[in-house]
C-alpha positions in Angstrom: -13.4 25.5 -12.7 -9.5 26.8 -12.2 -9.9 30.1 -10.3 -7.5 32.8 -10.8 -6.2 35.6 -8.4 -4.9 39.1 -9.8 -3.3 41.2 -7.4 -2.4 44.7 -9.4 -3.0 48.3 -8.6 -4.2 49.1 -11.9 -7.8 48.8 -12.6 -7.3 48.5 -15.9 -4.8 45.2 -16.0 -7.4 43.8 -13.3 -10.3 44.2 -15.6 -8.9 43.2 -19.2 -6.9 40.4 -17.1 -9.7 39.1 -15.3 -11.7 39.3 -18.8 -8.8 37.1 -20.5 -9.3 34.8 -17.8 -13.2 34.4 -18.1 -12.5 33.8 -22.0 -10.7 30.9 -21.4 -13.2 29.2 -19.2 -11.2 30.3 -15.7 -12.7 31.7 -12.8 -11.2 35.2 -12.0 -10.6 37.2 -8.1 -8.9 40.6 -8.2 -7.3 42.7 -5.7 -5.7 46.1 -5.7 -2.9 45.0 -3.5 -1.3 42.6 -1.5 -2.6 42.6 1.5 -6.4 42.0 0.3 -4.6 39.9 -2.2 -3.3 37.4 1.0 -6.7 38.2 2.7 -8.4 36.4 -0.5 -5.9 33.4 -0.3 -7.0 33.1 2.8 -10.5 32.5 2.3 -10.6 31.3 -1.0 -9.5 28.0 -3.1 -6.9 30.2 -6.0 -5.7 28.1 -7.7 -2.5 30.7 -10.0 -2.1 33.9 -8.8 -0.7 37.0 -11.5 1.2 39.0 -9.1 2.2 42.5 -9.6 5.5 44.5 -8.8 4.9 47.4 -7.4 2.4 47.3 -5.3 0.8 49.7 -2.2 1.2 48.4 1.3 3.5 45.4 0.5 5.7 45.0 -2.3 5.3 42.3 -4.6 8.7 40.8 -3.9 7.6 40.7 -0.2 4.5 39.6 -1.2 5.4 36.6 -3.1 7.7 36.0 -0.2 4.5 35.5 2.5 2.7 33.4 -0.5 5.6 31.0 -0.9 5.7 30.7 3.1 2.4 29.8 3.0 0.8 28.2 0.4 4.2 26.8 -1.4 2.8 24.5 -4.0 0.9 27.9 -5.2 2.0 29.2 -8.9 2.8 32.2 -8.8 3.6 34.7 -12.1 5.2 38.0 -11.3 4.7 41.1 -13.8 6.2 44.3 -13.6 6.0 47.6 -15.7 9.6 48.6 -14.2 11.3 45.0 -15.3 15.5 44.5 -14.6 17.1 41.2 -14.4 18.1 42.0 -10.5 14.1 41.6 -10.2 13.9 38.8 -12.1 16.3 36.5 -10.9 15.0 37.6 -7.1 11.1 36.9 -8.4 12.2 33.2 -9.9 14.8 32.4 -6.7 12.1 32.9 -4.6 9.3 30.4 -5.9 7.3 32.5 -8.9 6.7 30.2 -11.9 7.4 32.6 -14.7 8.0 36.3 -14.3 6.6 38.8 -17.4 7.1 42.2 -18.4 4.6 44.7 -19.1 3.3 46.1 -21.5 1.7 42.7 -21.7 0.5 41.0 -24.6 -2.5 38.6 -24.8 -0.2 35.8 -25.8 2.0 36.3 -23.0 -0.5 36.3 -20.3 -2.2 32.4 -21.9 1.0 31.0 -22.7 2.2 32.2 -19.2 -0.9 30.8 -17.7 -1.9 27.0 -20.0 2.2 26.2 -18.8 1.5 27.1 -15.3 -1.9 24.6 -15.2 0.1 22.5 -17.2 2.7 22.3 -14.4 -0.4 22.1 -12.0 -2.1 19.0 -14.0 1.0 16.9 -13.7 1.1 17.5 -9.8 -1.8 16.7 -9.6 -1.5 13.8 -11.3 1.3 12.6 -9.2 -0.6 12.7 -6.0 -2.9 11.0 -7.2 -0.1 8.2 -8.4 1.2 8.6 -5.1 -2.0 8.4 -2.7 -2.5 5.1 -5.0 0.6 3.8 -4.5 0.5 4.3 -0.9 -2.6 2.4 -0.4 -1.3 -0.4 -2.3 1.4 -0.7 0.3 -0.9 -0.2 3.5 0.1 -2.2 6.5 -3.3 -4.2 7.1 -4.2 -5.6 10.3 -6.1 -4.7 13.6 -4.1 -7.2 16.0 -2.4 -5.8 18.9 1.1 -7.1 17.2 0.6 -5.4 14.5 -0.6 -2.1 15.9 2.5 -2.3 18.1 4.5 -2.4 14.4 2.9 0.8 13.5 3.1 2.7 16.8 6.7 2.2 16.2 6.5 3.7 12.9 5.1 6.5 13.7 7.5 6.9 16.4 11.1 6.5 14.6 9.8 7.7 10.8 9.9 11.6 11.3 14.1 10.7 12.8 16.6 9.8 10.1 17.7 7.1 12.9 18.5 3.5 11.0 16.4 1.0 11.1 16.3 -2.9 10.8 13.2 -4.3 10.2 13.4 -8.5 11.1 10.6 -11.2 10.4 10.0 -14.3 8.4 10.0 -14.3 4.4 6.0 -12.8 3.2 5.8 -11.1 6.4 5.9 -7.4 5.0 8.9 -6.4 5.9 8.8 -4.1 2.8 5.4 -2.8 3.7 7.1 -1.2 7.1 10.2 0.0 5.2 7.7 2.0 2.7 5.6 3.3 5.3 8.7 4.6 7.3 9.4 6.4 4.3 6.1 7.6 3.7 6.0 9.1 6.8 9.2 10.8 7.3 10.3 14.0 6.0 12.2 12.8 3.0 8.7 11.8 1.6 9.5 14.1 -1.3 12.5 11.7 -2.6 13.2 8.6 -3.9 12.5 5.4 -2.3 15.1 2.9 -2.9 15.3 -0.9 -2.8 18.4 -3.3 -3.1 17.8 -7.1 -2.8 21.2 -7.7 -1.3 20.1 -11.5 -2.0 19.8 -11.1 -5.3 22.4 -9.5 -6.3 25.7 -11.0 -7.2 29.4 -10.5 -5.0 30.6 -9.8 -8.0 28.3 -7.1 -8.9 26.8 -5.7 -5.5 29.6 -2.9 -5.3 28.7 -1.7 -8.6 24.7 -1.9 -7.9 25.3 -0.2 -4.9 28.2 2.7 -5.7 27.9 2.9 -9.3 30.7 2.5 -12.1 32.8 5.3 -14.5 32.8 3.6 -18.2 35.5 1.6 -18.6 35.7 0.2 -15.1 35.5 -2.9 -16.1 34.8 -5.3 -19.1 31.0 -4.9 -19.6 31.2 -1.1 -18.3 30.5 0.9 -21.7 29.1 3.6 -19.9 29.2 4.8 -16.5 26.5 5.2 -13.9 25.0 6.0 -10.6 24.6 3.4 -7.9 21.9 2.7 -5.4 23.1 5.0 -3.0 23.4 7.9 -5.0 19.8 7.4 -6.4 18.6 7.1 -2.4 20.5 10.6 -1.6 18.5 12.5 0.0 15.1 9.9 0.3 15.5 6.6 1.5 17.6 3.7 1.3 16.4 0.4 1.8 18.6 -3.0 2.1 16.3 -6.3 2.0 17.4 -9.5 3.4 20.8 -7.6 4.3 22.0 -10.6 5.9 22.8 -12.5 3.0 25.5 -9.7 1.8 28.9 -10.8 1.7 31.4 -9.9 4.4 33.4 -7.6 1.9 30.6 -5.8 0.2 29.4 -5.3 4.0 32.8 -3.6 5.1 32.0 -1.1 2.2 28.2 -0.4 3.1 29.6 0.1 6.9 32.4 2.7 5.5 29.4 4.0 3.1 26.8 4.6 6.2 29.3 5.9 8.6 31.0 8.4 6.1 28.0 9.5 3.7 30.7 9.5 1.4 31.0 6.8 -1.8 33.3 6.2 -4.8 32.1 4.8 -8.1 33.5 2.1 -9.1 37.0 2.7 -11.2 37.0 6.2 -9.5 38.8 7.7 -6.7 36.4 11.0 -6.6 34.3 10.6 -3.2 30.9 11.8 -3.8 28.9 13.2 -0.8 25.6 11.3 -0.2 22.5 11.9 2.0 20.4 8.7 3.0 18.3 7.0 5.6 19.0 3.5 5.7 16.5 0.9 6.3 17.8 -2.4 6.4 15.5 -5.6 6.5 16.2 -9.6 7.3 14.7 -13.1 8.0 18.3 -14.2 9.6 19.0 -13.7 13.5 21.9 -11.4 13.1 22.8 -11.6 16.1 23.8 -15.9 15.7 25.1 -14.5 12.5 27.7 -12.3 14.3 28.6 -14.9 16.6 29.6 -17.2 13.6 31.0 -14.6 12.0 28.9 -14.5 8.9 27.6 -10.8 9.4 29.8 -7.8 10.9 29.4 -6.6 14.3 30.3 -3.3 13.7 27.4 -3.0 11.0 24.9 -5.1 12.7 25.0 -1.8 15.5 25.0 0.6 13.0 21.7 -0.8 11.3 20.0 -2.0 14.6 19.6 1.8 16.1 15.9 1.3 16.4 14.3 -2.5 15.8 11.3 -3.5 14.1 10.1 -6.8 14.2 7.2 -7.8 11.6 5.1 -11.1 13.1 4.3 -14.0 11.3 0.6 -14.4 10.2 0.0 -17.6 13.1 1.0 -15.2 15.5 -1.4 -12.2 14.4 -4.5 -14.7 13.8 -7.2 -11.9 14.5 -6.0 -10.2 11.1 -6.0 -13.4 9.0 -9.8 -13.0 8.0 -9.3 -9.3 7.5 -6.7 -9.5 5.2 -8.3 -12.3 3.3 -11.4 -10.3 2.6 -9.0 -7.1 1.7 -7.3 -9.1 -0.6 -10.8 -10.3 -2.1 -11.8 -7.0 -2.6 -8.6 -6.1 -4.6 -9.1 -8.4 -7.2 -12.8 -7.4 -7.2 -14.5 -10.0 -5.9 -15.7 -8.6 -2.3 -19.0 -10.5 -2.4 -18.3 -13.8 -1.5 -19.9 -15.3 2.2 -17.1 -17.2 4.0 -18.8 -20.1 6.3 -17.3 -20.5 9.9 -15.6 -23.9 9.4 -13.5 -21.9 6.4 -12.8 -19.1 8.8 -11.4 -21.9 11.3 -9.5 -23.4 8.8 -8.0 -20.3 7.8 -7.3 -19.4 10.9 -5.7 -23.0 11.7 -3.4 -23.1 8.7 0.5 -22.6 9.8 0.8 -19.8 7.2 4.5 -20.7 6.2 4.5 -18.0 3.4 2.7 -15.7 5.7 1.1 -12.5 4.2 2.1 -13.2 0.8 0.9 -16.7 0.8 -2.4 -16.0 1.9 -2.7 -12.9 -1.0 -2.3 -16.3 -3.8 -5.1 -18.0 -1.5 -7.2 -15.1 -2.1 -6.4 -14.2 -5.7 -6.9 -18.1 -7.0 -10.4 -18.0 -4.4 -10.9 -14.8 -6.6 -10.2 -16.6 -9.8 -11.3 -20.0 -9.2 -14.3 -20.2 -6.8 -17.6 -20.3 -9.0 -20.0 -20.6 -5.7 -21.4 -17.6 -3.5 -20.3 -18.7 -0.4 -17.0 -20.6 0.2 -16.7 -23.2 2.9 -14.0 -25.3 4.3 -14.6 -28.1 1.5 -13.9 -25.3 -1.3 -11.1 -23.5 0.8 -9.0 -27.0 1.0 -9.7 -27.5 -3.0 -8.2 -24.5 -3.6 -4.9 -25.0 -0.9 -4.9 -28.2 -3.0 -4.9 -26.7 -6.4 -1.6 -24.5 -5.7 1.6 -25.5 -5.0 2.1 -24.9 -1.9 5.2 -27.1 -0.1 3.9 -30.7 0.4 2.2 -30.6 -3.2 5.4 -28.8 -4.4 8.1 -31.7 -2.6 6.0 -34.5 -3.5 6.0 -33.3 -7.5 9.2 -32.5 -7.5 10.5 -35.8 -5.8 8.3 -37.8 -8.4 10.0 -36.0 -11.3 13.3 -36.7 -10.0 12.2 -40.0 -9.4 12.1 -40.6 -13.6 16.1 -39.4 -13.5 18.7 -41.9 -13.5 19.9 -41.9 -10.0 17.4 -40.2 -8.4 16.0 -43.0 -6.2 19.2 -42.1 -3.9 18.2 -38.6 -3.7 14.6 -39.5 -3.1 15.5 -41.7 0.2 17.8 -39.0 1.0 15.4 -36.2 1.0 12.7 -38.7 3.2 15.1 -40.0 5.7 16.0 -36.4 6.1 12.7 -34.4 6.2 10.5 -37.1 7.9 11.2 -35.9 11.7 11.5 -32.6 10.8 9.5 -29.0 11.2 7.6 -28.0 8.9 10.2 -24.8 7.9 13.3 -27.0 8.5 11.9 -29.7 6.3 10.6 -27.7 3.3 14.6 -26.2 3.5 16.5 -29.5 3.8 14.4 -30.4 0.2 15.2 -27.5 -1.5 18.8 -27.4 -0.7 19.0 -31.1 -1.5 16.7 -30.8 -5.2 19.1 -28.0 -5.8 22.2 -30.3 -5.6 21.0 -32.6 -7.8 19.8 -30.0 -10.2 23.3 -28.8 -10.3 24.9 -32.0 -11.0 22.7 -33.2 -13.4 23.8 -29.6 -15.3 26.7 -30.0 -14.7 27.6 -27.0 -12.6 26.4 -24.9 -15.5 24.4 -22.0 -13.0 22.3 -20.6 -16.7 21.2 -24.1 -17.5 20.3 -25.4 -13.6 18.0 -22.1 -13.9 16.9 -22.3 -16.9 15.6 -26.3 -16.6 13.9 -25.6 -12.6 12.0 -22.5 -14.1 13.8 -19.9 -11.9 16.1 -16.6 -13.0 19.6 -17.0 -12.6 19.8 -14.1 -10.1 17.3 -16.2 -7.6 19.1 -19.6 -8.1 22.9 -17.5 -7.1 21.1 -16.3 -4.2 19.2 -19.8 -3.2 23.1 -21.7 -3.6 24.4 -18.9 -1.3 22.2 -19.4 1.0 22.9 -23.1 1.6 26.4 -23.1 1.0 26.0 -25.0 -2.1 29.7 -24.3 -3.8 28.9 -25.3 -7.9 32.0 -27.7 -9.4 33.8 -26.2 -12.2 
């Protein structure tokens, strides 16, 4: 039950009040002025308060003042017998929710009050999204890497120091960036991602400053870039390696000034945002070749966070197998030792994220009570993980014309190499030949290898794959 307080001096308001309040299924506390009033917040769970005015002892102004201080998510309603705008204005600039003049009218006082627990619900609500959300992205693990990872955390989070975050791809590199944000004092705002590797050079000024209408062909109507949306909360630049050197010169000139321009615009609009910037490149080789920007590279690497992969954190493997068991509600499965040790013997080249799929098809797939190393290795073999992957692949480009070129290309190129290197060197080459056999068309190499356009730009980029016109 809703409790609310009523801090007046006139018996009268406290009693038909409090009555009002009791008729519409609320609980009701009274006090005769603000100093029990704050005595009763003190002690009690209130959850609106109906202050008065004038008021013995402390003013009501001053009052709702303290209450703001300390209990600021409280709703507060002022009323006042002896109502000017100069009151008002004060009342509502200082935190109270609505502010009502008396004589007051039953009306008044519920509509006052259902909008004020209406306000109240919808908080509530949102915590609730939030404290959800935030467990979603919890940073699993006990191992002494990965409590390292979080000590630093909770070191740099409460700063608005930058931040590059570094590890393989399915490592959670996003997990640390969330939790950073989490943690620090811009909690309250947004949380902003940009997949600098998905995003287009042609485009990636636009995503990230915004455009006025009429900037160029396809701009309609104007709007708000990724650093606008961050200001004030957090900004956070995944795999920022694979930005171009020109979109990088304006994200340095962005960073250093806090200042942007749309796109088409020469206003400079003020921005406030902590960047956190994530990668799976050395950036430091990267400089040295000239493929990433010293100057930035310093800028971003004020503090360092490096995210291991899973073969180097093995004492969380089985934990976050059986967390990821539970979320797809199947907790109840016994896992024999010899799957444990071939969990904990598999190299994990999609880390984090590739052992979540394991989980979610054991979840899905496993009819048996307790899973062993027989039914673990089905169920490796039923996905597509990168030998089943290559092999399929290289049998389907085996039917093309031509393709028994590629196919001793890709073995006399992979056979001698690691696992990592090797899986690359195929995918660079399948994407070549899936290029040429398109013709260069970028929309019809994506649409025929199952993949968005967006993801196949980025993949082509990476490789230095240049697409003949």
């Amino acid at each position: 039950m809703k409790k609310v307080l009523i801090i007046d001096d006139e018996r009268s308001i406290r009693t038909t009040m409090s009555q009002i309040m009791e008729d519409e299924g609320f609980e009701a506390a009274v006090a005769e002025d603000s100093v029990v009033g704050i005595d009763i917040l003190s002690t009690q769970n209130i959850d609106l308060v109906f202050l008065d005015v004038m008021l013995p002892k402390m003013g009501g102004i001053e009052a709702l003042e303290k209450i703001k201080q300390l209990w600021p998510q409280l709703e507060v309603i002022v009323i006042s017998g002896h109502a000017s705008i100069d009151t008002a204005v004060k009342a509502v600039k200082l935190g109270a929710f609505d502010y009502l003049e008396k004589p007051l009218s039953i009306d008044k006082i519920l509509t006052a009050c259902r909008n004020a627990f209406s306000i109240i619900g919808l908080r509530e609500e949102n915590t609730v999204l939030k404290k959800s959300t935030d467990k979603r992205y919890e940073i699993i693990g006990v191992s002494k890497e990965i409590e390292q990872v979080k000590e630093l955390i909770a070191q740099s989070a409460k700063s608005d120091a930058r931040i590059l975050i570094t590890g393989e791809n399915g490592t959670g590199k996003e997990l640390v960036a969330r939790a950073i944000h989490r943690l620090s004092k811009r909690y309250g705002s947004a949380f902003v991602e940009v997949n600098c590797a998905a995003i287009p050079d042609t485009l990636i000024e636009s995503e990230l400053f915004g455009h006025i209408k009429g900037a160029f062909t396809d701009a309609s109507s104007g709007r708000k870039g990724r650093f606008e949306l961050a200001s004030g909360g957090t900004l956070f630049l995944d795999e920022i390696g694979d930005m171009s050197l020109k979109a990088q010169a304006k994200v340095l000139r962005a960073i250093q000034e806090q200042k942007i321009e749309r796109v088409g615009s020469e206003k400079t609009i003020d921005v406030d945002v902590r960047i956190v910037a994530a990668t799976n490149k050395n950036l430091t080789e990267a400089c040295k070749n000239g493929l990433f920007r010293e100057d930035l590279f310093f800028r971003l690497n004020v503090i360092k966070i490096h995210m291991p992969a899973l073969r180097e954190r093995p004492d969380d493997i089985l934990l976050l197998f059986k967390h990821f068991l539970k979320e797809e509600g199947a907790p109840d499965f016994t896992i024999a030792d010899d799957a444990v040790q071939y969990l904990l013997q598999y190299p994990w080249p999609g880390n984090v994220r590739e052992l979540k799929n394991i989980a979610e098809r054991t979840a899905i797939l496993c009819n048996e009570d307790i899973i062993n190393r027989e039914i673990l290795q089905g169920l490796f073999d039923s996905g597509t993980d990168t030998a089943i992957a290559l092999n399929a692949s290289v049998q389907n480009i085996a039917d093309a014309q031509g393709s028994c070129v590629l196919q001793n290309k890709i073995d006399n190129a992979i056979l001698d190499k690691t696992y990592n290197h090797a899986k690359e060197l195929f995918e660079k080459n399948y994407l070549e030949y899936q290029l040429n056999k398109n013709e260069g068309s970028l929309a019809r190499t994506a649409e025929s290898i199952g993949i968005y356009p967006s993801n196949l730009h980025a993949k082509l980029k990476k490789y230095g794959i240049v697409r003949k016109s």
